[in-house]
VEXNUMI-589558 format. One record per residue (C-alpha): residue number from 1; residue in one letter; x, y, z. Coordinates in steps of 0.1 Angstrom, whole numbers, plus 5000, padded with zeros to 4 digits. Layout:
residues N
+-----+------+------+------+------+
! seq ! type !   c1 !   c2 !   c3 !
+-----+------+------+------+------+
! NUM !    A !    X !    Y !    Z !
...
+-----+------+------+------+------+
This chain:
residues 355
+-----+------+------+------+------+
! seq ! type !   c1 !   c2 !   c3 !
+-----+------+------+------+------+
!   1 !    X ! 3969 ! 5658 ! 6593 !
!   2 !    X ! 3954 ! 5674 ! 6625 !
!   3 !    X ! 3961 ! 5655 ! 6659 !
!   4 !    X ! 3924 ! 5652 ! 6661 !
!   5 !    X ! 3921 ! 5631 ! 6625 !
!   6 !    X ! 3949 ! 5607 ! 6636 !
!   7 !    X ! 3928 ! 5602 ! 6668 !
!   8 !    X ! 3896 ! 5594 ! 6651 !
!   9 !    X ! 3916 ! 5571 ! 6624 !
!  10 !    X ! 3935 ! 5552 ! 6654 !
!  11 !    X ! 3896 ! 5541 ! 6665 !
!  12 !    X ! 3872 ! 5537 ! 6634 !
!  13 !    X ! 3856 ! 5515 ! 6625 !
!  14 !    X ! 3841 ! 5500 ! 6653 !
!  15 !    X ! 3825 ! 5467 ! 6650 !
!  16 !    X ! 3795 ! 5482 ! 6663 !
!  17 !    X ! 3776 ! 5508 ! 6682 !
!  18 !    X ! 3784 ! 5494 ! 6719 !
!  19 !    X ! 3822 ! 5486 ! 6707 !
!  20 !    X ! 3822 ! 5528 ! 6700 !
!  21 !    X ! 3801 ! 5541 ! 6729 !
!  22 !    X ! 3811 ! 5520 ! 6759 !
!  23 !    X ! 3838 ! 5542 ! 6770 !
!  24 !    X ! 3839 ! 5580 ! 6775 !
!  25 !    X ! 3857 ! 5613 ! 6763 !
!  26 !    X ! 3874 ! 5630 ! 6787 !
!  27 !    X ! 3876 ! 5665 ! 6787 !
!  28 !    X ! 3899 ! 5686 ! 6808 !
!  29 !    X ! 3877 ! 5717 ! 6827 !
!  30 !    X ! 3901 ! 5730 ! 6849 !
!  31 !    X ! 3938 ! 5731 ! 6858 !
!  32 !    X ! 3931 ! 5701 ! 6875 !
!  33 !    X ! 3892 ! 5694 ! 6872 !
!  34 !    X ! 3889 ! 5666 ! 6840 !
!  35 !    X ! 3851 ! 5647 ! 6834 !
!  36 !    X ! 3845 ! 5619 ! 6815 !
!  37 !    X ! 3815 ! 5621 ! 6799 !
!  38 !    X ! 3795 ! 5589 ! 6784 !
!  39 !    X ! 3773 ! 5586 ! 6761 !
!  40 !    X ! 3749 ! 5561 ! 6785 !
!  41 !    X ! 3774 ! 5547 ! 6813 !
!  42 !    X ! 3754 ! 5516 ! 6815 !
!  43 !    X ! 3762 ! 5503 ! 6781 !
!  44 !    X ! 3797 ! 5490 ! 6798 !
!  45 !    X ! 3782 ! 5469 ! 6824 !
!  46 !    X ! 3756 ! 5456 ! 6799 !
!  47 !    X ! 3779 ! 5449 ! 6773 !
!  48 !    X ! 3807 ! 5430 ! 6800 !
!  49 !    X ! 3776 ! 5417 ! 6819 !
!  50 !    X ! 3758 ! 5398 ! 6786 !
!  51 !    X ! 3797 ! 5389 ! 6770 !
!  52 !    X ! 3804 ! 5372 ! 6799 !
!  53 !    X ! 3772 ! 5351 ! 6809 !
!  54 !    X ! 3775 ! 5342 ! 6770 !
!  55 !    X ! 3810 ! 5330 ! 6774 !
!  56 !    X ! 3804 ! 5307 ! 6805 !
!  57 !    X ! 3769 ! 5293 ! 6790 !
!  58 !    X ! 3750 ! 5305 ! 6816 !
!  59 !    X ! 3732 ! 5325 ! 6790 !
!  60 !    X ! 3720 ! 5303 ! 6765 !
!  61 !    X ! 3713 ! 5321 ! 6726 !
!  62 !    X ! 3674 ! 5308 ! 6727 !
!  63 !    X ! 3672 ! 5322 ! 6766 !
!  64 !    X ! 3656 ! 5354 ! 6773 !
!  65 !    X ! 3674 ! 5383 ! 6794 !
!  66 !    X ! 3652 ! 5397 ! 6823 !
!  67 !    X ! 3664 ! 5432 ! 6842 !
!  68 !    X ! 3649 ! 5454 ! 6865 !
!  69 !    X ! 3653 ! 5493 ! 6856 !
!  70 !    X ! 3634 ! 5523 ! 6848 !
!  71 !    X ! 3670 ! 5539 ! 6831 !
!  72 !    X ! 3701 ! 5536 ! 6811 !
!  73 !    X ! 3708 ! 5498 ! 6819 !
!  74 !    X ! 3675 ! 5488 ! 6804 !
!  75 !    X ! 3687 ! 5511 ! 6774 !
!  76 !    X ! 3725 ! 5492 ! 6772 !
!  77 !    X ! 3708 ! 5455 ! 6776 !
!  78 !    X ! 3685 ! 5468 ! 6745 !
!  79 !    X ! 3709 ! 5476 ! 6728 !
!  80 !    X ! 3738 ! 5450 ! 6732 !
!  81 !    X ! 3709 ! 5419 ! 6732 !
!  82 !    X ! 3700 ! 5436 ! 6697 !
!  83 !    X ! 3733 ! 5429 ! 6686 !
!  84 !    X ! 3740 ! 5395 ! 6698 !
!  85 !    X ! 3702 ! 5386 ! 6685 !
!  86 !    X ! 3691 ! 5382 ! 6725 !
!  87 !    X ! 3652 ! 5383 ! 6739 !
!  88 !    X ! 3655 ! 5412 ! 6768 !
!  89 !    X ! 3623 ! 5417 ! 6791 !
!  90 !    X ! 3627 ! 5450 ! 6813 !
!  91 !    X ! 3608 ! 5452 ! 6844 !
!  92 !    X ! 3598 ! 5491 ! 6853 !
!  93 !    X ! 3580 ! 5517 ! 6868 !
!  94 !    X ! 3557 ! 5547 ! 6858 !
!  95 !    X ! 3591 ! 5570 ! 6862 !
!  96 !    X ! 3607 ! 5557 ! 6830 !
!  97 !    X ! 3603 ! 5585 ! 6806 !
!  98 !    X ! 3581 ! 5582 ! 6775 !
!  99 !    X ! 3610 ! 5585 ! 6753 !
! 100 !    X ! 3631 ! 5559 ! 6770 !
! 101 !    X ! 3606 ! 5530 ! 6768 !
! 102 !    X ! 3598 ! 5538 ! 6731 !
! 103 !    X ! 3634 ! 5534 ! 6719 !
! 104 !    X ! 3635 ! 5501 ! 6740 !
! 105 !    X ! 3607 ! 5489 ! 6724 !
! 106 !    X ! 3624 ! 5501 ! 6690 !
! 107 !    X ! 3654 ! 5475 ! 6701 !
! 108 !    X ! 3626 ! 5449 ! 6705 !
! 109 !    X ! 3625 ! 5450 ! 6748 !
! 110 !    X ! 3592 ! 5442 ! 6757 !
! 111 !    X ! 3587 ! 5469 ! 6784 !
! 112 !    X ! 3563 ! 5462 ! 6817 !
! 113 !    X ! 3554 ! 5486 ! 6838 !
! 114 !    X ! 3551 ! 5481 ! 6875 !
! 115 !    X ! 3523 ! 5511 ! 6885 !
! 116 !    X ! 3522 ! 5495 ! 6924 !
! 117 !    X ! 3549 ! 5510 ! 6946 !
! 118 !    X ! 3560 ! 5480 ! 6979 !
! 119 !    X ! 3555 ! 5493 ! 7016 !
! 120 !    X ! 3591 ! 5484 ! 7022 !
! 121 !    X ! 3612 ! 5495 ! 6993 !
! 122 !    X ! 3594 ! 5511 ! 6971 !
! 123 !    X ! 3594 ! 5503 ! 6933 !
! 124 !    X ! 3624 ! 5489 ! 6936 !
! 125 !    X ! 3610 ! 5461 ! 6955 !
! 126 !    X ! 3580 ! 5459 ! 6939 !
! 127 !    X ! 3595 ! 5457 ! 6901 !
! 128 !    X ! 3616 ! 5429 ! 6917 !
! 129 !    X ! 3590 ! 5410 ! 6927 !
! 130 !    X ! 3571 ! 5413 ! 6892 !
! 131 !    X ! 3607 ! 5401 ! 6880 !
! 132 !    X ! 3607 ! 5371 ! 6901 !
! 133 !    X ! 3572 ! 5361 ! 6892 !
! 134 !    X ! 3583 ! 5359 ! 6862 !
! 135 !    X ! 3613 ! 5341 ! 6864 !
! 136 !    X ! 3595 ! 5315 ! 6887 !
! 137 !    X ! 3572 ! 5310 ! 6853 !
! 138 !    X ! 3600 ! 5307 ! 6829 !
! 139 !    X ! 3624 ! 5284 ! 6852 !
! 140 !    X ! 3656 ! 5278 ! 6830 !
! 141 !    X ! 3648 ! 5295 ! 6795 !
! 142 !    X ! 3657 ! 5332 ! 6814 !
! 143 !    X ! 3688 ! 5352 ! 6823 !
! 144 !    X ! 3687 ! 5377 ! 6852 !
! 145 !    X ! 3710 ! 5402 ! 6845 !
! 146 !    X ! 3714 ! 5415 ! 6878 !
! 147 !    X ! 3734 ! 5450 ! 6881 !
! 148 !    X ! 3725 ! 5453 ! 6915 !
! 149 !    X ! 3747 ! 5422 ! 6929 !
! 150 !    X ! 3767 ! 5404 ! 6900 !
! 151 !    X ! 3807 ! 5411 ! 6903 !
! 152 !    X ! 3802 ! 5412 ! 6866 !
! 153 !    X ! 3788 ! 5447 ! 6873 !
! 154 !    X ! 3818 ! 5465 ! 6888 !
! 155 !    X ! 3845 ! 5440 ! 6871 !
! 156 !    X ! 3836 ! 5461 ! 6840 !
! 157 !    X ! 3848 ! 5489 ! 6848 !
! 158 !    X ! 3884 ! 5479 ! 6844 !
! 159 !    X ! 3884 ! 5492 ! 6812 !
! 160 !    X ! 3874 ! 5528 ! 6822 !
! 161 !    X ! 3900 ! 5531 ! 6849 !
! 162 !    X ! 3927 ! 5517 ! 6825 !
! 163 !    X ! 3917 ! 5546 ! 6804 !
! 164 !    X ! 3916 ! 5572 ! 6834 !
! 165 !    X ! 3956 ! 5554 ! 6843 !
! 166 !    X ! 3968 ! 5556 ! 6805 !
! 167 !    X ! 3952 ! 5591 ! 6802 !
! 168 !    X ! 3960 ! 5608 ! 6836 !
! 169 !    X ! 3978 ! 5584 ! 6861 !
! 170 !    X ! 3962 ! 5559 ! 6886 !
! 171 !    X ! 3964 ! 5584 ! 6917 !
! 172 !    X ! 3934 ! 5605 ! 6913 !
! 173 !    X ! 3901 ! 5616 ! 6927 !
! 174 !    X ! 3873 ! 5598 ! 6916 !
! 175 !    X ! 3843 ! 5614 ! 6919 !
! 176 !    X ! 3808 ! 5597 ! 6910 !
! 177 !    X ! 3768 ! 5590 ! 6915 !
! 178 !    X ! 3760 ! 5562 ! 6932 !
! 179 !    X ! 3730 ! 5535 ! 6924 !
! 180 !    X ! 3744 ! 5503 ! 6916 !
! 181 !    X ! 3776 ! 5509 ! 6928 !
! 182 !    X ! 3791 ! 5494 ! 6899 !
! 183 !    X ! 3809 ! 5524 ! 6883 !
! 184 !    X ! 3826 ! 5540 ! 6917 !
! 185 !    X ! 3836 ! 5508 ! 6933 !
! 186 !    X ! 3847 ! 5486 ! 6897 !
! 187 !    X ! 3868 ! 5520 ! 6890 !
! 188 !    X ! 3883 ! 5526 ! 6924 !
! 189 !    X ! 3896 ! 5489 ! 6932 !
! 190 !    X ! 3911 ! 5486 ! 6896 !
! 191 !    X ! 3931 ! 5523 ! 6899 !
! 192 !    X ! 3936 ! 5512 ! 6936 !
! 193 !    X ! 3957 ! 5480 ! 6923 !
! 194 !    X ! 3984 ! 5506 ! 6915 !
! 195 !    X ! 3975 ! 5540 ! 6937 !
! 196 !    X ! 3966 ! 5527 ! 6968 !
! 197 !    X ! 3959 ! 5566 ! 6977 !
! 198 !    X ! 3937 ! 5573 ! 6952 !
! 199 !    X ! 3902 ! 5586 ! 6963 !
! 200 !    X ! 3866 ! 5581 ! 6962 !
! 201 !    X ! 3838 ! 5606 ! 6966 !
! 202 !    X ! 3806 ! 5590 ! 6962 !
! 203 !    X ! 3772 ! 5611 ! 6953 !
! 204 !    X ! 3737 ! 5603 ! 6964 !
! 205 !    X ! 3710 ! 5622 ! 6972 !
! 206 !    X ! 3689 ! 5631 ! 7001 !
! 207 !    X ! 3661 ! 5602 ! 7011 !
! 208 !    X ! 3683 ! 5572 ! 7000 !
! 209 !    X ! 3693 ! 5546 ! 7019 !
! 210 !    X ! 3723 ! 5537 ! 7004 !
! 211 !    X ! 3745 ! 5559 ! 7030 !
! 212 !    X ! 3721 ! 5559 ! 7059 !
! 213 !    X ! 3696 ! 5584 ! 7049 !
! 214 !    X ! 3661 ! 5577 ! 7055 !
! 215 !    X ! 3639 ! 5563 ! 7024 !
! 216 !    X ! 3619 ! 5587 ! 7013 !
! 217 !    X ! 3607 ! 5604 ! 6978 !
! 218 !    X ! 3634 ! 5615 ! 6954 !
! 219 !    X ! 3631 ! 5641 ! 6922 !
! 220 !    X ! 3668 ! 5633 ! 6912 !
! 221 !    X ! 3665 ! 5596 ! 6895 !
! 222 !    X ! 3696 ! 5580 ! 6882 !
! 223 !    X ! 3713 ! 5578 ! 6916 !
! 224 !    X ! 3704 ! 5565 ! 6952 !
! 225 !    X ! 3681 ! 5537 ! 6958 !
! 226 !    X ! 3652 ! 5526 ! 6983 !
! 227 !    X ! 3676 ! 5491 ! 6991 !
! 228 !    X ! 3711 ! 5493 ! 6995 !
! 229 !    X ! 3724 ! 5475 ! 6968 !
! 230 !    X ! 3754 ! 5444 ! 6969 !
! 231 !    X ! 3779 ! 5463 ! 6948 !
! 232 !    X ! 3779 ! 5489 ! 6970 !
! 233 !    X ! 3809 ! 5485 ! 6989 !
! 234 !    X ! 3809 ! 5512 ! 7018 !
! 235 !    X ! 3843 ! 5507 ! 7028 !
! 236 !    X ! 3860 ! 5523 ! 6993 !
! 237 !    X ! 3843 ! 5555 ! 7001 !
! 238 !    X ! 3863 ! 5582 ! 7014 !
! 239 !    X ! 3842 ! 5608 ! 7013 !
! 240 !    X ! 3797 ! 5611 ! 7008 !
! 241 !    X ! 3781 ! 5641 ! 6996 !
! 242 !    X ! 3743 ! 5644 ! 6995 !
! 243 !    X ! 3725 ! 5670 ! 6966 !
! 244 !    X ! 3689 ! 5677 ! 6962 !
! 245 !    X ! 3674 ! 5680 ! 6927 !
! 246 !    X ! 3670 ! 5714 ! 6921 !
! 247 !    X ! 3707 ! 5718 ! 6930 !
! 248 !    X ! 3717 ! 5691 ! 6906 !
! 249 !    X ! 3695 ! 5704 ! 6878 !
! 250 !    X ! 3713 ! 5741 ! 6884 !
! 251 !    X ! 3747 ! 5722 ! 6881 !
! 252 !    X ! 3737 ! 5707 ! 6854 !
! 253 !    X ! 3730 ! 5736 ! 6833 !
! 254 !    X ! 3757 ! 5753 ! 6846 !
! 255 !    X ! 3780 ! 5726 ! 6830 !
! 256 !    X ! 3767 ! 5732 ! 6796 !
! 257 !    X ! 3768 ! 5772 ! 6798 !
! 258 !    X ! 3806 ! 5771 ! 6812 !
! 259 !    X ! 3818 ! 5741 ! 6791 !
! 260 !    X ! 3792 ! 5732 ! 6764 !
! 261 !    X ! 3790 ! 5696 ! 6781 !
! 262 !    X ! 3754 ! 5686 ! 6776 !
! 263 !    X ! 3743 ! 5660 ! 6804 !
! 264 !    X ! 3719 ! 5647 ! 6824 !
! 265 !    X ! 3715 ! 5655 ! 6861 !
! 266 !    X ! 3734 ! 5628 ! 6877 !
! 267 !    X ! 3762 ! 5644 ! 6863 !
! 268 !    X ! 3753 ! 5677 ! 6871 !
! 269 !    X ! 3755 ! 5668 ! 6914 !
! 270 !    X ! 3789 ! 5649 ! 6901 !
! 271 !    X ! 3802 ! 5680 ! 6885 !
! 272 !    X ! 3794 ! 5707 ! 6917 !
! 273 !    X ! 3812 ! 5683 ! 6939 !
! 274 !    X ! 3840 ! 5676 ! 6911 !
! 275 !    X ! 3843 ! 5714 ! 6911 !
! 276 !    X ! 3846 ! 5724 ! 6948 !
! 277 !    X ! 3871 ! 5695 ! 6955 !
! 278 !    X ! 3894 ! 5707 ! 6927 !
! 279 !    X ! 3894 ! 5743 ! 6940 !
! 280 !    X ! 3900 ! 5730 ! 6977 !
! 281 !    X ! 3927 ! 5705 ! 6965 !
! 282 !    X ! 3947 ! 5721 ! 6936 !
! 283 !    X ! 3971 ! 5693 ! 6943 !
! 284 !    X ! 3947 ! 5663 ! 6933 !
! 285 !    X ! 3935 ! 5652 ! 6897 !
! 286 !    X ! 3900 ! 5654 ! 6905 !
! 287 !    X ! 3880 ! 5630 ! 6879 !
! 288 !    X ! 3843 ! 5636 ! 6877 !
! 289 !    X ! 3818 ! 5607 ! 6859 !
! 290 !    X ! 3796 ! 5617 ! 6837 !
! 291 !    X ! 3772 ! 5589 ! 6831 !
! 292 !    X ! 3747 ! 5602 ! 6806 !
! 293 !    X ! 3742 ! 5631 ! 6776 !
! 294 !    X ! 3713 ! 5652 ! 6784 !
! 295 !    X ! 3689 ! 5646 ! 6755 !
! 296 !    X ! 3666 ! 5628 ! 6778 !
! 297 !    X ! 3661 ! 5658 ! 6796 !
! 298 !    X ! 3657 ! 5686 ! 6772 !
! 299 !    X ! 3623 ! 5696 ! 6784 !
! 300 !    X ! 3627 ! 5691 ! 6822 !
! 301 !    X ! 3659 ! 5700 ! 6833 !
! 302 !    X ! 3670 ! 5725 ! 6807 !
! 303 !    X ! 3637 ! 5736 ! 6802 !
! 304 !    X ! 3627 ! 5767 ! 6827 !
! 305 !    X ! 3590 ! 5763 ! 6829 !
! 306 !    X ! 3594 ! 5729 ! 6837 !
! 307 !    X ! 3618 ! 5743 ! 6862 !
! 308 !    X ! 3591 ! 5765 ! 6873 !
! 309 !    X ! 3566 ! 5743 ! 6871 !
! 310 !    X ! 3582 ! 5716 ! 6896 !
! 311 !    X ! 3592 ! 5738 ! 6922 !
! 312 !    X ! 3631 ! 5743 ! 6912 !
! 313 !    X ! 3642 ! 5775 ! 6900 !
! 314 !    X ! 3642 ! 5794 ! 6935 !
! 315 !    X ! 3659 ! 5763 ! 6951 !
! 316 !    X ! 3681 ! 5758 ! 6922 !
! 317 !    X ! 3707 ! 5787 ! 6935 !
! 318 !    X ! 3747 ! 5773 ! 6926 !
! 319 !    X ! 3767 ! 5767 ! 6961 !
! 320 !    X ! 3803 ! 5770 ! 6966 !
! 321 !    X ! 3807 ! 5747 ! 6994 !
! 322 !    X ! 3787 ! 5723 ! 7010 !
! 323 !    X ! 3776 ! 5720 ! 7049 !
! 324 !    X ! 3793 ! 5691 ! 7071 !
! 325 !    X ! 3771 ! 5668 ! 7093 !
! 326 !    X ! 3781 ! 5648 ! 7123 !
! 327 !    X ! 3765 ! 5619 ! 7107 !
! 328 !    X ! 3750 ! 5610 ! 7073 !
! 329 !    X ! 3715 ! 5606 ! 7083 !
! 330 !    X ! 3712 ! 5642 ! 7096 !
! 331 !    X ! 3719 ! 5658 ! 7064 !
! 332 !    X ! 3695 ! 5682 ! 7053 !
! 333 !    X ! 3696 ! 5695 ! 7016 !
! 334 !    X ! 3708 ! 5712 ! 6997 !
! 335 !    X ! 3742 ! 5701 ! 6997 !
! 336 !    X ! 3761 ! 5676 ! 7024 !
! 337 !    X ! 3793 ! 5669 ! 7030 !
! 338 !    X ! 3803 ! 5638 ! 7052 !
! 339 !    X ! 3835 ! 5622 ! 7052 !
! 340 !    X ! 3832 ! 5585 ! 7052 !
! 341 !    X ! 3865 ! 5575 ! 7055 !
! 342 !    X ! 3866 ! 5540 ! 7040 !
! 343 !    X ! 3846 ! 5524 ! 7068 !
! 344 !    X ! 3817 ! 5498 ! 7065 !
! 345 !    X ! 3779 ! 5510 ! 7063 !
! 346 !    X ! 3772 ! 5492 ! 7100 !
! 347 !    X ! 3803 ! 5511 ! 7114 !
! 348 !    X ! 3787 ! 5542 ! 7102 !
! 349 !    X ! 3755 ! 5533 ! 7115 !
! 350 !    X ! 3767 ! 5520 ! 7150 !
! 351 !    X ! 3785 ! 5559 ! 7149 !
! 352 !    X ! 3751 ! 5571 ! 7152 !
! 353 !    X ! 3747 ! 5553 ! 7186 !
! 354 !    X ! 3775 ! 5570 ! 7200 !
! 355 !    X ! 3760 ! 5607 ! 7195 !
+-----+------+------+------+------+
C-alpha cells in the first residue's frame, strides 16, 4: 500500500465538510520554500469562532449569526451554521463576486448588500453600521460573529501552527496576508510558545491602513483594510511588505505554471515574498499561507483579457526583490519592503515624526 493510501486512510471519514477542509496541505516548493495551501482559510476561524460561542451559551440554537464580509468568512459561517442548523445574515458590499453570494445563499445566508461606501472607512464602515442597525432591531435573538476583534479569531489558529510544528518544527518563517489579523498573529504566538525566534512577515497592500499607509482604493481584495482591525497585533511583525494587484495577480499565475498550485491572489503576493525570502535566507524554513484555491478567480486573474481589460498585464512584470522605504507610508508600488521589527503601530507612526 502506497504512503499516500495510508495517509488518506489515517484521516477519512470526516464527520463533515469543515472537520475535512479546515486545515491545509502543505506542499514543499523549494529546498526550503513549503506553502500551505487551504481550501478557504476562513473556515477555521468560523468553525472555532461558532464551536465556541455554542459552548459558552452565548450563541443560543434559535439565535441568528450576523457577520460583516464581502469574502471567505461569510463563505465558512455558511457553511459551518449549515451544519450546526444556525440562521447566518451576512452584511456586504457590491465587491462580493456573483458566485460567492449565490453559494451563500445556496447554504441559506440571507445576503445584504451595502451599495453606499462611509466618508471615513469606506465599506467597511458602512456595512458595519448596516450590521449594527440591525442588531439594535434584533436585541438578544443575534450573534455577532466578529473576526475583526474576538480572541476567538486568532486562538484558532493553534491548530494550524501545531500542524506547521508536527510537520516542520516550530522555528520557521511565517509568511502571510494580512486583514483580520487572525491567521498571522493566532499562528505566530502559538509557534512562538516554543521558538521564540521564529518570524513573521506580514503582507498588505498599498492604500491600507493597517501598517500606516494611506486609505485609498484597492484592486487586490482579500487583504488590507480601510480600519485597522483589533487582531492585528503590530508588535509580532518582523518584517511588512506592500504588493500592488497586478503584481499579485502575475505571482499568482506564476505559482500555478511553476507548481500547479491553483490559488487566489492573496496568495499569489504571499508566494513572491515567500519566494525571495527563501532565496535570501537558505538557512530559514520559510512557510508561506495560502488562504484560498483560485476557482473564484478563473475569469479575472487567470484570465488575460480580463488582465487586459483592467489595466494589469504591462504592470504585471515578476520582480526579484523588492524596494526598501524609510517608513511604511512612503511606499510606492509595486513591491515594498519595510522591516517592522516587532514594534507597536503608534511607534511606527511616531518614527515618521522623526524624519
Amino acid at each position: 500500500m502506497s504512503s499516500l493510501m495510508n495517509t488518506v486512510r489515517k484521516h477519512l471519514p470526516f464527520s463533515g465538510y469543515s472537520a475535512a477542509y479546515a486545515l491545509p496541505r502543505i506542499i514543499k516548493c523549494g529546498k526550503n520554500l513549503y506553502l500551505a495551501q487551504f481550501a478557504f482559510m476562513k473556515l477555521l476561524p468560523a468553525k472555532y469562532i461558532i464551536e465556541q460561542a455554542l459552548k459558552r451559551g452565548t450563541l443560543g440554537r434559535d439565535a441568528k449569526v450576523l457577520e460583516t464580509s464581502s469574502g471567505t468568512f461569510a463563505l465558512g459561517l455558511a457553511v459551518v451554521c449549515r451544519e450546526f442548523g444556525l440562521q447566518l445574515e451576512i452584511f456586504t458590499d457590491p465587491v462580493m463576486d456573483k458566485g460567492l453570494e449565490n453559494r451563500l445563499r445556496s447554504l441559506g445566508a440571507e445576503v445584504f448588500i451595502v451599495r453606499e461606501k462611509a466618508r471615513e472607512g469606506g465599506y467597511q464602515r458602512s456595512r458595519l453600521d448596516a450590521l449594527h442597525a440591525r442588531m439594535r432591531k434584533m436585541g438578544n435573538s443575534c450573534f455577532w460573529a466578529r473576526q475583526y476583534e474576538t480572541p476567538d479569531n486568532p486562538a484558532a489558529y493553534k491548530l494550524f501552527a501545531d500542524q506547521i510544528s508536527g510537520t516542520l518544527g516550530a522555528a520557521v518563517t511565517l509568511v502571510g496576508s494580512v486583514g483580520s489579523g487572525g491567521s498571522t498573529c493566532g499562528t505566530i504566538e502559538s509557534l512562538r510558545q516554543t521558538a521564540p525566534d521564529a518570524r513573521l512577515i506580514g503582507v498588505d497592500t498599498f492604500n491600507s491602513v493597517i501598517f500606516c499607509q494611506p486609505d485609498g482604493e484597492r484592486k487586490l481584495r482579500g487583504l488590507g483594510n480601510s480600519l485597522v482591525p483589533k487582531n492585528v497585533k503590530h508588535e509580532l511583525y518582523d518584517e511588512v511588505h506592500f504588493t500592488s494587484a497586478s503584481l499579485a495577480f502575475a505571482a499568482t499565475r506564476s505559482l500555478h505554471e511553476r507548481h500547479a498550485i491553483f490559488a487566489g491572489p492573496t496568495s499569489g503576493a504571499s508566494y513572491i515574498v515567500g519566494h525571495w525570502r527563501a532565496r535570501q535566507f537558505p538557512t530559514e524554513t520559510v512557510v508561506v499561507i495560502c488562504p484560498d484555491e483560485g476557482h473564484r478567480y478563473v475569469e479575472s486573474v487567470y484570465d488575460h483579457e480580463w488582465l487586459k481589460q483592467n489595466e494589469c498585464l504591462d504592470q504585471g512584470v515578476l520582480l526579484d526583490a523588492p524596494a526598501s522605504e524609510e517608513h511604511p507610508s512612503t511606499a510606492l508600488p509595486p513591491w515594498n519592503r519595510y522591516c517592522w521589527n516587532r514594534r507597536t503601530r503608534e511607534a511606527v507612526l511616531n518614527a515618521l515624526e522623526e524624519f
